[in-house]
ROBALUM-969654 format. One record per atom (N, C-alpha, C): x, y, z. Coordinates in steps of 0.2 Angstrom, whole numbers, plus 5000, padded with zeros to 4 digits. Atoms other than C-alpha are relative to their C-alpha. Layout:
<recs>
XYZ
...
</recs>
This chain:
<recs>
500150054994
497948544806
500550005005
499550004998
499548574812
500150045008
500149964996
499248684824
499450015005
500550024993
497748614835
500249975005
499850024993
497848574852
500049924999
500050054996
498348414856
500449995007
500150065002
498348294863
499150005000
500650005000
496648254856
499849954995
500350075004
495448114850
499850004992
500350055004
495248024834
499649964997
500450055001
494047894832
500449955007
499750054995
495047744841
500550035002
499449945000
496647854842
499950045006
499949964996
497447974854
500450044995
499649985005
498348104842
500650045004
499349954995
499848164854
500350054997
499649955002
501048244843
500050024992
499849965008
501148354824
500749954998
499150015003
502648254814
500250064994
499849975007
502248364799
499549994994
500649995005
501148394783
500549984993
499850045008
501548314764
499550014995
500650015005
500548274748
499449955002
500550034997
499548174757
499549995006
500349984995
499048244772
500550035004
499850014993
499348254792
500449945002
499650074996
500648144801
500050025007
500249984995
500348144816
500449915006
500050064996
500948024832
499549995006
501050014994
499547924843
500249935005
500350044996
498947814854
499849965001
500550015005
497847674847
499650005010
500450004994
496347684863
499949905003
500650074996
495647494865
500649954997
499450065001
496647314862
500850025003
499250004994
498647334866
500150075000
499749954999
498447504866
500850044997
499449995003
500047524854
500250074998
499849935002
501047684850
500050004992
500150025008
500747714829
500250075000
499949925005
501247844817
499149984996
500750005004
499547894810
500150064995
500249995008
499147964790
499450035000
500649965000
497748094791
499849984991
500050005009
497348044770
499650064997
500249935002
496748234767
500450054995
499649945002
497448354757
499550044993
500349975005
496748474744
499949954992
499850045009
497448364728
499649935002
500250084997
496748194735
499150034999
500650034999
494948154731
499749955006
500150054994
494248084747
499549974999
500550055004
492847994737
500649914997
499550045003
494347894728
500349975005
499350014997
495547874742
499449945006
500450044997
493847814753
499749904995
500350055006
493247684739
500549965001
499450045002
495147624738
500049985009
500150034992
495047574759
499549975001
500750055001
493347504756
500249904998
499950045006
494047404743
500849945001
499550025000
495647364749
500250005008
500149994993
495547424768
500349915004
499850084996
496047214774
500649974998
499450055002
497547164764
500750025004
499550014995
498747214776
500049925003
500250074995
497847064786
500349944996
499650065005
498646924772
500750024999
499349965000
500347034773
500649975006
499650024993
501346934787
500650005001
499349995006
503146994783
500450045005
499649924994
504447084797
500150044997
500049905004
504647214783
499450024998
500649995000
503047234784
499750045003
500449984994
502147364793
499649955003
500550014996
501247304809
499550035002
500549974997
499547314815
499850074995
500249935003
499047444801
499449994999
500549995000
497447494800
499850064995
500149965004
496647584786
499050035000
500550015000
495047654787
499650095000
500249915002
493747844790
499750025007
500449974992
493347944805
499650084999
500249925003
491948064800
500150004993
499750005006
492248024783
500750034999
499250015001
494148054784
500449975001
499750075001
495147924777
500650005004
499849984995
496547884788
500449934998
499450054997
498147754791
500350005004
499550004996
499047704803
500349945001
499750054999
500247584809
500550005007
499649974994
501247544824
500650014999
499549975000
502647614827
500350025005
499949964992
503347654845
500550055000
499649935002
504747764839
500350004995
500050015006
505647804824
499750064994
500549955002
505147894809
499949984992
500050065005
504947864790
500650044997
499350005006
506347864774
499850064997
500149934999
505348034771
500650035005
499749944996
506048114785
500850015002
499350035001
507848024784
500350024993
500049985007
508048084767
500150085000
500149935000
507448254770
500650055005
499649954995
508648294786
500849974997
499549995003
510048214775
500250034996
500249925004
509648354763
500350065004
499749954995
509648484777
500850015000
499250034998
511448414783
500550014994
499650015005
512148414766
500449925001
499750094999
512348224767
499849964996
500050075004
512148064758
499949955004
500250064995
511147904765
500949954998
499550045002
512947794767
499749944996
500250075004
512947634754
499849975004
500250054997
512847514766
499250035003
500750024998
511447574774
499250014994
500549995006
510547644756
499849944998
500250075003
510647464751
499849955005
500550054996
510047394767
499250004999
501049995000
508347484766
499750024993
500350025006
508147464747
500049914999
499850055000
508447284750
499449965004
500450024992
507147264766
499350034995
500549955004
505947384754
499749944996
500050045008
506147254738
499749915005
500450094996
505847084752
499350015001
500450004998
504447164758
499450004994
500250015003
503847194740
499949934996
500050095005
504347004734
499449965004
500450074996
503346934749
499250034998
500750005000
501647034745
499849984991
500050025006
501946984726
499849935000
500150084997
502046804732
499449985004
500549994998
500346834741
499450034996
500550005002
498746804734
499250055001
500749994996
497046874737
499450014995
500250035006
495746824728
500050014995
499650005005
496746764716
500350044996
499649945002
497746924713
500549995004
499349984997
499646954716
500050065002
499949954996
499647094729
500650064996
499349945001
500747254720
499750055005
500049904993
501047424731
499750064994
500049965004
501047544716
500150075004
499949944995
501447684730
500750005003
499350004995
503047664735
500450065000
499549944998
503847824741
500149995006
499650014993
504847864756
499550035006
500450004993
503347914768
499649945001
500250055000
502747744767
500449955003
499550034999
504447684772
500150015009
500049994992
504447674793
500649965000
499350014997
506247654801
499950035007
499849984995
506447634820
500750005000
499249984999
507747684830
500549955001
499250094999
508447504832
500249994993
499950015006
508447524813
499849944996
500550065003
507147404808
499750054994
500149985006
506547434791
499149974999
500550025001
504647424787
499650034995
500349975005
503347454772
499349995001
500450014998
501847494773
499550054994
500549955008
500347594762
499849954994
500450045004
499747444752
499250015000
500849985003
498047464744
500050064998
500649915000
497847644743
500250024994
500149975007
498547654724
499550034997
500650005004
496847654717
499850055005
500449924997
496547814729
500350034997
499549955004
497947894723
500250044996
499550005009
498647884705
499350024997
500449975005
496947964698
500050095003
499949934997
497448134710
500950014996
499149975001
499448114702
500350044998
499649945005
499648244690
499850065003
499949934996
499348374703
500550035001
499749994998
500348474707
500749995006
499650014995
501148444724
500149934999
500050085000
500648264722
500549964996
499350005005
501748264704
500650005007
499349984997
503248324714
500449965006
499750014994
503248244732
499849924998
500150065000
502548074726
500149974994
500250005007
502148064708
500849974997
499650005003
504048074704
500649885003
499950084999
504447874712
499649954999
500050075003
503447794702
499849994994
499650025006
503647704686
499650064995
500449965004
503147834670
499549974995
500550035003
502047694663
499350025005
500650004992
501047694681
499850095000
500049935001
501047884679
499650024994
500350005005
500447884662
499050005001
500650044999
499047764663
499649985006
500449994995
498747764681
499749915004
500050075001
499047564680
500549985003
499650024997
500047484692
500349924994
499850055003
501047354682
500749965003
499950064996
501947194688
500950035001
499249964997
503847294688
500050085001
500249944997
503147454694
500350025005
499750024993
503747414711
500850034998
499249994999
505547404706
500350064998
499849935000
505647584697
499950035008
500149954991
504947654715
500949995003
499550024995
506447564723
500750034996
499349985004
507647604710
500150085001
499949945001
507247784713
500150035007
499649974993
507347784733
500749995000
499550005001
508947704730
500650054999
499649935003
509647844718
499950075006
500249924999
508947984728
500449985009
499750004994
509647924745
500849994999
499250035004
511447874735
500350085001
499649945000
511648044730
499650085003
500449944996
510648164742
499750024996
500249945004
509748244727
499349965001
500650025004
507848214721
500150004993
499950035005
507748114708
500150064993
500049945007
508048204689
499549964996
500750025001
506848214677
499949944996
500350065004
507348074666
500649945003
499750024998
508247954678
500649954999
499550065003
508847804668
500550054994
499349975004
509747934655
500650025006
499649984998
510647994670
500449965004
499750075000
511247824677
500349974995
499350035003
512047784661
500150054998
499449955004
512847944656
499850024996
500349985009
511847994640
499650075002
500449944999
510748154649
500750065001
499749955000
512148264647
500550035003
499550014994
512948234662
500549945003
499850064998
514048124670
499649945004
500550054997
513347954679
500150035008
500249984993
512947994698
500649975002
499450004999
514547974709
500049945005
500250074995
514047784715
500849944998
499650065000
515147614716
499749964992
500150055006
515047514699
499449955000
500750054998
513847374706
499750025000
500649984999
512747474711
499550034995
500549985003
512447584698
500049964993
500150045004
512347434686
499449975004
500550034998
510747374697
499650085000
500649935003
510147564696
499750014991
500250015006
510247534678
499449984998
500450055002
509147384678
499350015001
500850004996
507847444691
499750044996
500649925004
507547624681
500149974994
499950025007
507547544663
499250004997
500750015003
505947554651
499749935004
500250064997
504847424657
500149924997
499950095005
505147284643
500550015002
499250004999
507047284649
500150025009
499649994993
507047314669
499749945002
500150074995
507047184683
499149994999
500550015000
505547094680
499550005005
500450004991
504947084699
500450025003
499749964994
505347154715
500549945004
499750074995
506046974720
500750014995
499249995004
507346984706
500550075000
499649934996
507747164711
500349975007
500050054994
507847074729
500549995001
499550045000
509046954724
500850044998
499649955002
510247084716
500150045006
499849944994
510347214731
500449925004
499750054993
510647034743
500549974997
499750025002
511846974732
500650075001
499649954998
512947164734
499950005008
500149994994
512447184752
500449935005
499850034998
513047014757
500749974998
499350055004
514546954745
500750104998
499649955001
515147164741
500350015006
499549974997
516247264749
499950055007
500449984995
514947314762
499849965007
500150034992
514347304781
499550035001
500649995000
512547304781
499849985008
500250034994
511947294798
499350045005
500549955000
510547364808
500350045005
499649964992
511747424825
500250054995
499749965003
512647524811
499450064999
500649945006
510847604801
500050045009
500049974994
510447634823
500450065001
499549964996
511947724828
499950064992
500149965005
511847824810
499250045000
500749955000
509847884815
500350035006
500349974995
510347904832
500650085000
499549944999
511748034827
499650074997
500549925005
510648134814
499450025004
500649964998
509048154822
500249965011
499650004993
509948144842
499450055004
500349944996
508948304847
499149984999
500750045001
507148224839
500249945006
500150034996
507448074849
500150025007
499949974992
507948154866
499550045000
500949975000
506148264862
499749945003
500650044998
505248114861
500349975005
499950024994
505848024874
499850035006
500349934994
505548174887
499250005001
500850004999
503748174881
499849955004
500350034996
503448014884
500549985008
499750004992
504348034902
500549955003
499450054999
505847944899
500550025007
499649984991
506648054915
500749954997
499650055001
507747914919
500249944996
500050065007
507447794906
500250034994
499950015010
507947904891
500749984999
499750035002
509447834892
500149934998
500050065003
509047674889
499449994995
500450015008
507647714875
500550034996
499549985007
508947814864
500850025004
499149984999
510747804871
500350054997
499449965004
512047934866
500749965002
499550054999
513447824864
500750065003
499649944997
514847914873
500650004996
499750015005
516047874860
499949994991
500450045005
515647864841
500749954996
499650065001
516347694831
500250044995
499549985002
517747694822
499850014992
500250005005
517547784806
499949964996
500050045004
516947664790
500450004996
499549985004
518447674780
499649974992
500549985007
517547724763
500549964993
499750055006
517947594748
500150074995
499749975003
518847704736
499550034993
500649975005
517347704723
499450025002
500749984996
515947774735
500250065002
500149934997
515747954738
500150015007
500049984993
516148024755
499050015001
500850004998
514048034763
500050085000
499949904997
514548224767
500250054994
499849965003
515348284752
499650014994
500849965004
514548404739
499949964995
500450045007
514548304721
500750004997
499350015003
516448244718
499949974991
500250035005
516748204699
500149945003
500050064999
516648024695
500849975002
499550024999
518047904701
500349984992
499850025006
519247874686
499949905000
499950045000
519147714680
500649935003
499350024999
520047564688
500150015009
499749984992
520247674705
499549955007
500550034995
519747584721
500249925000
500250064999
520147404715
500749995004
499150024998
521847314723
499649945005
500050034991
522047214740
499950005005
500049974993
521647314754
499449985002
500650004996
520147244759
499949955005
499950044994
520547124774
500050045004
500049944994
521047294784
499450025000
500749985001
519447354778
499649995004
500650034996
518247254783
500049985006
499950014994
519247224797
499750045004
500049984996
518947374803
499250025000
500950015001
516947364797
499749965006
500450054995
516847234810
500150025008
499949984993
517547324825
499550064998
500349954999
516347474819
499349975001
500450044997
514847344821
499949985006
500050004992
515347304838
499950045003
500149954998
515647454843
499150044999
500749994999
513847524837
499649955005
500750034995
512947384846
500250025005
500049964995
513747444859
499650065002
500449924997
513247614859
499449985000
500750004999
511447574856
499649975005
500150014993
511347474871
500150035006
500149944995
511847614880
500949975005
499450034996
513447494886
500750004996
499449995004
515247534881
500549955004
499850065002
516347384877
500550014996
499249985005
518047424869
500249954999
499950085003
518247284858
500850014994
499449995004
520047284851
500249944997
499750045003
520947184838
500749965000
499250004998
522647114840
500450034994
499549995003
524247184837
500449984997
499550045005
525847134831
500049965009
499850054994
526246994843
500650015002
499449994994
527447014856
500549945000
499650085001
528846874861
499749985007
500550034995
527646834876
499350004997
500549995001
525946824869
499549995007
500350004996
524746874879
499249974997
500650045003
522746814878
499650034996
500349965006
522146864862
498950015004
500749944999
520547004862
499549924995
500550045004
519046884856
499650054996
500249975007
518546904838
499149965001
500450025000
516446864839
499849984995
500450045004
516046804822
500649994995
499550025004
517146704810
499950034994
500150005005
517746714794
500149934994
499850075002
517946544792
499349954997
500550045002
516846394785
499350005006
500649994998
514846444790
499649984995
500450045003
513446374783
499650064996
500349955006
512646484767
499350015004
500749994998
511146564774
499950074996
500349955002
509946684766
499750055003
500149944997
509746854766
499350025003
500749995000
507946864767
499849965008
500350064995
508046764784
499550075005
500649944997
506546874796
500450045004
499649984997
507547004804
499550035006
500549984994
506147004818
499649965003
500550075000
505146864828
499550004997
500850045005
503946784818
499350025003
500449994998
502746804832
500250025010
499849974995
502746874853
500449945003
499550034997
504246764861
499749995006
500550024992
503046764878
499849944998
500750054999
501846634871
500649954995
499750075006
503246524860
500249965004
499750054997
503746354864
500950015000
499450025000
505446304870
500450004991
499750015007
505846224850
500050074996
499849955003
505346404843
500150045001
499649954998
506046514853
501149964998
499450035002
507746394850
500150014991
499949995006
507346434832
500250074999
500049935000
507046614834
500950025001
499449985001
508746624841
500549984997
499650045005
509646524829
500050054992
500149965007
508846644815
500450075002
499549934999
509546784824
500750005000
499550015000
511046724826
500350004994
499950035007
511146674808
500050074997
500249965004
510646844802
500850035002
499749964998
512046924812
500749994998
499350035002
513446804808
500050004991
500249985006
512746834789
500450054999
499949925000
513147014790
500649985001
499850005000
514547004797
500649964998
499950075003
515446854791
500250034990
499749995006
515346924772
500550085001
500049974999
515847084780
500849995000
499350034998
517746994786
500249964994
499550095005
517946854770
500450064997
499250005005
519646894761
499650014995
500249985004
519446994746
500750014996
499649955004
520747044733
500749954998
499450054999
522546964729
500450025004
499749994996
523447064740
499749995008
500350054996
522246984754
500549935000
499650085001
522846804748
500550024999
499350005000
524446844747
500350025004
499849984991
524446914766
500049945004
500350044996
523746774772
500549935000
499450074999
524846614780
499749964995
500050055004
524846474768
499749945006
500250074994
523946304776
500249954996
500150065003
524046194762
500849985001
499450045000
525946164764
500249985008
499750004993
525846184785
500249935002
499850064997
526746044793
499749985005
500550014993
525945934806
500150015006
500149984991
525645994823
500449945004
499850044997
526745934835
499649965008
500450014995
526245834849
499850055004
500249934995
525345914862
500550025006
499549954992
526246034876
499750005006
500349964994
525946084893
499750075000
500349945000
525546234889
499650004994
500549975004
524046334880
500150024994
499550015007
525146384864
500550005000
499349995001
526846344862
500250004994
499850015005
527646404848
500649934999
499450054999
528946274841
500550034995
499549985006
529846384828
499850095002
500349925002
529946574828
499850034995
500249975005
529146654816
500450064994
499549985004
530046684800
499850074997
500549945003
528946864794
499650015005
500449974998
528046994801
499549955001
500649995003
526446934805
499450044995
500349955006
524946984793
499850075005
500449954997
524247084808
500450074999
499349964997
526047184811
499850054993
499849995007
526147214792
499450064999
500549955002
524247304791
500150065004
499949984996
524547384805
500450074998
499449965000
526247474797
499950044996
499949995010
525947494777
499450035002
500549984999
524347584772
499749914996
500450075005
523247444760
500450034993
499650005007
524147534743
500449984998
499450045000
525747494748
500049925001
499850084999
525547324753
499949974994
500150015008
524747304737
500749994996
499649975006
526247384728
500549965002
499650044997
527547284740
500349944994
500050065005
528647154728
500049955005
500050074995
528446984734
500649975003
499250024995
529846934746
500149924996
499750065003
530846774740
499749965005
500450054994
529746604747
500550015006
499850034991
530146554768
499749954998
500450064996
529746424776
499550025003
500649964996
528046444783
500050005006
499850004994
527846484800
499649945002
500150084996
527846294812
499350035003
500749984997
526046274817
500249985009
500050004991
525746274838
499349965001
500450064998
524946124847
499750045006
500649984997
523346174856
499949955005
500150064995
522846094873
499350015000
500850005000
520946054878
500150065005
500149934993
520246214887
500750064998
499649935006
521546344875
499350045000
500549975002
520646494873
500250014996
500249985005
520346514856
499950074995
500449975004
519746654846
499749974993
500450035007
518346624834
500250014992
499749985006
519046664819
500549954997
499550045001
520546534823
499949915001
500350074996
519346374828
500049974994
500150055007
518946224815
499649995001
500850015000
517346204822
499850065004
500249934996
516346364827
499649975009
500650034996
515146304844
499450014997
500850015002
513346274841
499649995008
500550004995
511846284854
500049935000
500050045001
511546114859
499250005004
500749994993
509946164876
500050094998
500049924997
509046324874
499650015007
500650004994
508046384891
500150075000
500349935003
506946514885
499950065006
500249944994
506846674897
499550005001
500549984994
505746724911
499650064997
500449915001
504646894902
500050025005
500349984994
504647004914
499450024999
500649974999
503047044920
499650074996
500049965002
503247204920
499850044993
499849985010
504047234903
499449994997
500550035003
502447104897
499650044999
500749934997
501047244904
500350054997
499949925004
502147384896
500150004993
499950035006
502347284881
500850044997
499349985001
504347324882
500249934995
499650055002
505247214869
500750024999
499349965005
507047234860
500349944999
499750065000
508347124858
500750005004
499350024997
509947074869
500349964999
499750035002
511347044866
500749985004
499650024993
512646944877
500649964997
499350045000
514446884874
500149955002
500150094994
514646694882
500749994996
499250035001
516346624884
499849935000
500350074999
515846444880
500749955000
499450054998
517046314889
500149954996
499750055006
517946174880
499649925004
500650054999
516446064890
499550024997
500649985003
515146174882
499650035006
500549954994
514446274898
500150075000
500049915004
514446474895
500450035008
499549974996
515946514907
500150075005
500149924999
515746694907
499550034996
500949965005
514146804901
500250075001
500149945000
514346984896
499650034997
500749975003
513147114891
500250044994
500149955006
513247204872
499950055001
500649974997
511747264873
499449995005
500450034995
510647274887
499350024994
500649964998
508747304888
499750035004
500549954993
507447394899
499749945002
500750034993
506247344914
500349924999
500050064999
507247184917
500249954995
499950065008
507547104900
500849995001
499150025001
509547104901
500149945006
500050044996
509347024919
499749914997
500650085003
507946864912
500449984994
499550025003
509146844898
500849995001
499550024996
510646824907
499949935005
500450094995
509746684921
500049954995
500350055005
509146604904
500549964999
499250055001
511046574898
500349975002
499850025000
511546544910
500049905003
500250105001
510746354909
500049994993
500250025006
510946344890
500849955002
499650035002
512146214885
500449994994
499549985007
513546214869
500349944997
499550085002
514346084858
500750054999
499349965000
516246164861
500350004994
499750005003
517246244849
500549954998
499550045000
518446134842
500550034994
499449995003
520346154836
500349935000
499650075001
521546024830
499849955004
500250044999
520345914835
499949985008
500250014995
520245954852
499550075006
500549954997
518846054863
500350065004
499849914997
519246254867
499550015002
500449964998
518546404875
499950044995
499949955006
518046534863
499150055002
500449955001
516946694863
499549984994
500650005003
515246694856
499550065001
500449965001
513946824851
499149974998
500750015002
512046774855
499350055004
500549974999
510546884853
499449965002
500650034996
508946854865
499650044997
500749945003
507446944856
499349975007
500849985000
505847004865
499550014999
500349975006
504447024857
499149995005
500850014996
502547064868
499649964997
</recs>
């Protein structure tokens, strides 16, 4: 089928472009013809090994449970159904590709999907599973029993989505085919395999095995939980300790693995938020758009991006600053080092670290925006300081929020009220300062023991004329000076200097600029005033998300507004107008209202 003319009809469909052929058919990209006319990835369900009796029956039977599925790791808009008697799925999809094809050209490459982003999209996989576990339909708990990486849809902004529910009952009576074994058969559980019975921790074998297979470039071996703990003859896979104690749990016989897909869930969101990681979706973006760069500047040409492919898939004109790789995680590139010895990796360096996790965060939203934004951190401080670089998310006290918040609006931002698009942005907000936020907290002893002491600091002297006046000079490097000179081993190894007195705190005036990092109270939205859709965009059904910088004054009015990330056909413009009428409750310091940098995303959505 590969090789028919298109672009050609469907049933509802337009079939524009071949993606490629699998165990399970045709993939094909389209057009849906009637309603919003959506761009989709479509699933020809054909193949030799497939009985189209069985695969028909299970669309019959199962064909609507999408519609009870309402999940932003959820595919959209899927439709399951037969044209001519050939069974068929799609879903939308407007670019992007799935964890199939991300897998496969990290193979080519000689590469490894990095931890952070392996454990973002087994974590979005495992939500997307908890929530349809957690839905009903007549009176049944919703399982996948199909969970492989062509089911797995990843755009290029690095949104994570699952899709291919119901069509077990077509499938797993074709499994012990032969290509089917190999390309599908091997991700899922060997009980499911057996007897061809989806059972209630099935789900999280699948997950456990995209995991491994994206960790360590390879497809899976043939007995995975022996090779996770070290008993198949070889050493354990050349992962992070945490991780592969959650590999353990998910590949384990099924009396002894995670029980559900919500307790696998919890385990990834517990490393992804609180590890040693920088889970972000700017980061997974800039990491698609570097591998498949030439795939995206295709598609874009096709659909006639001309002028605009620069702002559907930007080539960032610089890439962000290497991740400096935690000591027990493989380089993504290198062939199959032995294991780390025991012990290696642990210490104190992880302030630098993740410091520099958070400028390479920035920096990707930048790229992805198509806007370059050189976001620097300070230096050693001078004897004149000059106005410190704004740090966008603290590490300071934020309110515990949950990983699982929607990484996508709930519903199109055109038709919401005022209160829920002030939620929508609240959620967003939340999710990013999440991310980032455990990315920066203080880890290690030699952390804490960089860090100035507060509980003995003395009290701040009356206020000054000026915006900071030191009132003592500073008895020790600062900690910046110090990172900056030593690598992280040696400051570890450093012996501890004989106590000082700690350096005299400096009185703040109202209207000091700030950085957030350095505030006692973050600011808060107080007035949202929702953006204008443009029209345009609305008709093209263009979304995304923008992201804008707000200098918010020490009265709460947004000072200054810079752009991240833009978007298309006007969206950066209508979200700039918006802010600048939104209102702030002002940062505060020693108790009196500052200016201080903030980072808030405007989401889109047709």
């Amino acid at each position: 089928m590969t090789t028919e003319k298109l672009p050609r009809s469907f049933g509802n469909y337009s079939l524009i472009a071949a993606v490629g052929t699998d165990a399970l058919g045709a993939v094909y990209r389209g057009v849906r013809l009637s309603g919003d006319r959506a761009p989709v990835l479509l699933r020809v369900l054909e193949s030799e090994e497939l009985s189209p009796e069985k695969v028909l029956d299970a669309i019959e039977e199962n064909g609507e449970v999408h519609e009870f599925l309402k999940h932003a790791a959820i595919a959209r808009g899927v439709e399951m159904d037969a044209v001519d008697g050939v069974p068929f799925i799609a879903w939308q999809q407007p670019n992007g590709r799935t964890l199939e094809a991300l897998i496969g050209k990290c193979r080519v490459a000689g590469k490894r999907v990095p931890a952070e982003h392996a454990l973002l999209i087994a974590e979005k996989v495992a939500t997307a599973l908890d929530h349809a576990y957690n839905t009903t339909v007549d009176g049944d708990r919703t399982l996948h029993g199909l969970v492989w990486p062509g089911f797995v849809a990843i755009s290029d902004d690095g949104e994570i989505r699952l899709g291919g529910f119901g069509l077990a009952p077509g499938v797993l009576p074709s499994i012990r085919k032969p290509r089917l074994a190999a390309e599908v058969g091997r991700y899922l559980a060997p009980e499911e395999r057996d007897t061809g019975e989806v059972g209630r921790s099935s789900d999280v074998y699948s997950v456990g095995i995209l995991l491994l297979e994206m960790l360590t470039g390879h497809s899976a071996p043939a007995d995975p939980f022996a090779t996770v703990k070290g008993v198949a003859g070889v050493p354990p896979p050349p992962v992070a300790p945490e991780i592969l104690a959650v590999l353990r749990m998910a590949l384990a016989p099924a009396e002894t693995r995670y029980k559900t897909t919500g307790d696998l869930r919890r385990e990834l969101g517990k490393l992804l938020f609180s590890g040693p990681y920088a889970p972000s979706t700017f980061n997974l973006a800039y990491f698609l758009n570097e591998l498949f760069r030439a795939e995206i500047e295709a598609e874009t040409r096709a659909r006639g991006g001309g002028a605009n492919a620069a702002s559907a898939a930007p080539a960032p004109a610089s890439p962000p600053p290497e991740r400096p790789r935690d000591r027990r995680e493989p380089a993504p590139d290198a062939p199959h080092p032995d294991p780390v010895p025991p012990g290696e990796g642990e210490g104190g360096g992880g302030a630098t670290r993740r410091g520099q996790l958070l400028v390479g965060a920035l920096v990707a939203a930048v790229a992805i925006g198509g806007a370059v934004l050189v976001l620097s951190r300070k230096g050693p401080v001078p004897a004149a300081r000059p106005t410190p670089a704004p740090v966008l998310f603290p590490e300071k006290t934020t309110p515990t929020l949950l990983p699982e918040l929607a990484a996508t609006p709930a519903g199109p931002t055109s038709t919401m009220s005022e209160a829920d698009f002030r939620e929508e942005v609240a959620r967003r907000l939340a999710i990013e300062v999440q991310k980032l936020e455990a990315s920066s907290r203080p880890r290690g002893a030699a952390s804490a023991r960089l860090r100035a002491p507060t509980e003995s600091a003395p009290e701040p002297p009356p206020k000054q004329s000026a915006a900071l006046v030191p009132t003592a000079p500073p008895t020790a490097p600062p900690t910046a000076s110090i990172n900056a000179a030593y690598p992280e081993a040696m400051i570890a190894a450093e012996p501890t200097a004989a106590p000082t007195a700690p350096p005299a705190r400096v009185a703040v005036r109202d209207g000091a600029l700030v950085e957030l990092d350095d505030v006692d109270t973050p600011p808060r939205v107080a007035k949202v005033v929702k953006p204008s859709y443009p029209p345009l965009a609305l008709q093209a059904r263009i979304g995304g998300i923008v992201i804008l910088r707000v200098l918010v004054s020490e009265s709460g009015a947004p000072a200054e507004i810079q752009v991240l990330r833009p978007g298309r056909a006007g969206l950066t413009e209508a979200a700039v107008r918006a802010v600048k009428d939104w209102t702030f409750q002002p940062a505060i310091k020693d108790g009196v209202p500052v200016r201080t940098w903030i980072s808030v995303p405007i989401p889109f959505e047709p």
